[in-house]
C-alpha positions, 0 to 999 in steps of 0.5 A: 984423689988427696981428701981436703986437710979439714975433712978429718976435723971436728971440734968435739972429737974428745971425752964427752957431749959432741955439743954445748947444750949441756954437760954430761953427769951420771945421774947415781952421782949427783947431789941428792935431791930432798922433797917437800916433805920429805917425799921420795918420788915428784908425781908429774902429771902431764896431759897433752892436749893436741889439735890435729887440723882435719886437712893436715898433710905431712910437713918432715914427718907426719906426727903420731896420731895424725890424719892418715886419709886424705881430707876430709879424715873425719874419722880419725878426726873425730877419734882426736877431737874426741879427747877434747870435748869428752876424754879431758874432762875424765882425766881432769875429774880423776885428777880432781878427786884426787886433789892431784895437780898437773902441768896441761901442755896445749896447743893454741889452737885447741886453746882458741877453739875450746876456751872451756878447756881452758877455763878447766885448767885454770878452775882447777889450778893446773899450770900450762905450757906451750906446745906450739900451734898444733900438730900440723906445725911440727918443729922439724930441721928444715924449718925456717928460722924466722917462722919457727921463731913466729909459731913460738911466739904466736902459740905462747902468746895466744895461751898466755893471753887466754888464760893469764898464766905464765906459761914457762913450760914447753912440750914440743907438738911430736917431741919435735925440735929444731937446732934452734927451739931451745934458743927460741922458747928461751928468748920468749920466757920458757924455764923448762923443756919436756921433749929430751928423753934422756934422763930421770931427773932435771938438767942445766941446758945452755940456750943463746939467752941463758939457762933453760931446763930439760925435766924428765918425761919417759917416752917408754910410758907414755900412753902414746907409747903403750896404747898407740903403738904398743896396743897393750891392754889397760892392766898392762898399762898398769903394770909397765907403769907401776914397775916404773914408778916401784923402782923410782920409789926404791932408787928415792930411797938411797939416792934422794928424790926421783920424778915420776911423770905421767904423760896422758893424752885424753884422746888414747886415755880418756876413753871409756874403756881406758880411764880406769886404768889411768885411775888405778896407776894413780891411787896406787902410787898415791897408796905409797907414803911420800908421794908429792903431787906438784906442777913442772914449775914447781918441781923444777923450782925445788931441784933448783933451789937446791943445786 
């Protein structure tokens, strides 16, 4: 049996990406980036705030947090709606006495459902960007077009609506995507996308309606990854981040600005026994001169104006 002529054929066999979505660059050998101030590391602080629907059954894969049990899981229910009604407001106050600023990626519905959380962001002068419509709505590869392309419009439109913000950032709910997603937040107004984890700093995506950008969000130090999987304790929290952020600060040094972002998620960090943690790492980093405290709007806006 002969194979066919264009089994072998494939349009990206050559040096560099096998796609179009954006052009490969060594990060040492980019233009150097100078910050406000003249600040070494971009502090990005992103909190993520999920709604885990109670009756959620898994739709491509189940995200990580999700219910476990079948309905009504009221315990692990209650363990994520904690983050929401009590671990947010730790995070928001740390981040308040600080003088810190943050960019709130926030699902819809948790957004129509605690009109105080979002009445919190805004108090506090924190931006918000898009993170679909809830944990349960998961942008895998099987999802219809035109429904994904509903959820983007709907979830934007709810949290523009509710909080008169812009809203030009995007967070996947699960870091999830489809070949689509960047064309369907693009179309909707979204600038910037937080879910590709594959550099320290922002990069040129190419999407149907234009340009969109990818900003750096290191899945290694998220709390997702060290309290949820990991199990680490508070201090080795601690150390794994500050190890991040010392070397981002000495790279800073020799090769211009470095972003350094912390990825909170109020029911793992919010916690009693967690949040002094969260509190260390911050006043640590602060404690080096050259810290600038921004939004991912306004991070991106610096990078670009200088590109």
């Amino acid at each position: 049996m002969s194979l066919p002529a264009d089994y072998l054929t494939y349009p990206y066999r050559r040096p560099g990406m096998d796609h179009e979505r954006y052009a490969y660059s060594n990060l040492f050998q980019r233009k150097p980036v100078t910050w406000p101030g003249n600040a070494r590391v971009a502090l990005w602080v992103l909190p993520v705030l999920e709604f885990f629907p109670m009756d959620m059954a898994p739709k491509g894969f189940r995200p990580p947090g999700g219910m476990e049990r079948p309905a009504p899981d009221y315990w692990n229910y209650t363990l994520r709606d904690y983050g929401n009604r009590v671990g947010f407001a730790r995070i928001y106050r740390a981040l308040e006495r600080r003088g810190l600023k943050a960019s709130v990626a926030m699902s819809s519905r948790l957004a129509e459902r605690y009109p105080h959380v979002v009445a919190e962001t805004n108090r506090l002068g924190f931006e918000l960007i898009g993170h679909g419509v809830d944990m349960n709505h998961l942008h895998t590869g099987a999802l219809p077009v035109e429904e994904e392309r509903e959820w983007v419009k709907s979830s934007l439109a709810t949290l523009r609506r509710l909080s008169g913000q812009a809203v030009t950032g995007w967070h996947s709910p699960a870091y999830s995507q489809t070949h689509a997603t960047l064309d369907l937040i693009a179309a909707e107004g979204v600038q910037y996308v937080s879910d590709w984890v594959n550099d320290d700093m922002p990069y040129r995506m190419q999407a149907k309606s234009g340009p969109i950008h990818s900003m750096p969000n290191a899945f290694e130090i998220t709390d997702m990854q060290i309290f949820g999987f990991f199990k680490y304790k508070p201090a080795q929290f601690v150390e794994q981040v500050m190890d991040q952020f010392e070397l981002l600060y000495r790279e800073a040094g020799k090769h211009g600005g470095r972003i350094m972002t912390l990825s909170l998620r109020p029911w793992l960090s919010g916690v009693p026994h967690r949040i002094a943690a969260i509190e260390t790492v911050l006043d640590r980093m602060l404690g080096h001169g050259g810290v600038w405290s921004a939004t991912g709007a306004e991070i991106l806006a610096a990078w670009k104006a200088q590109q």
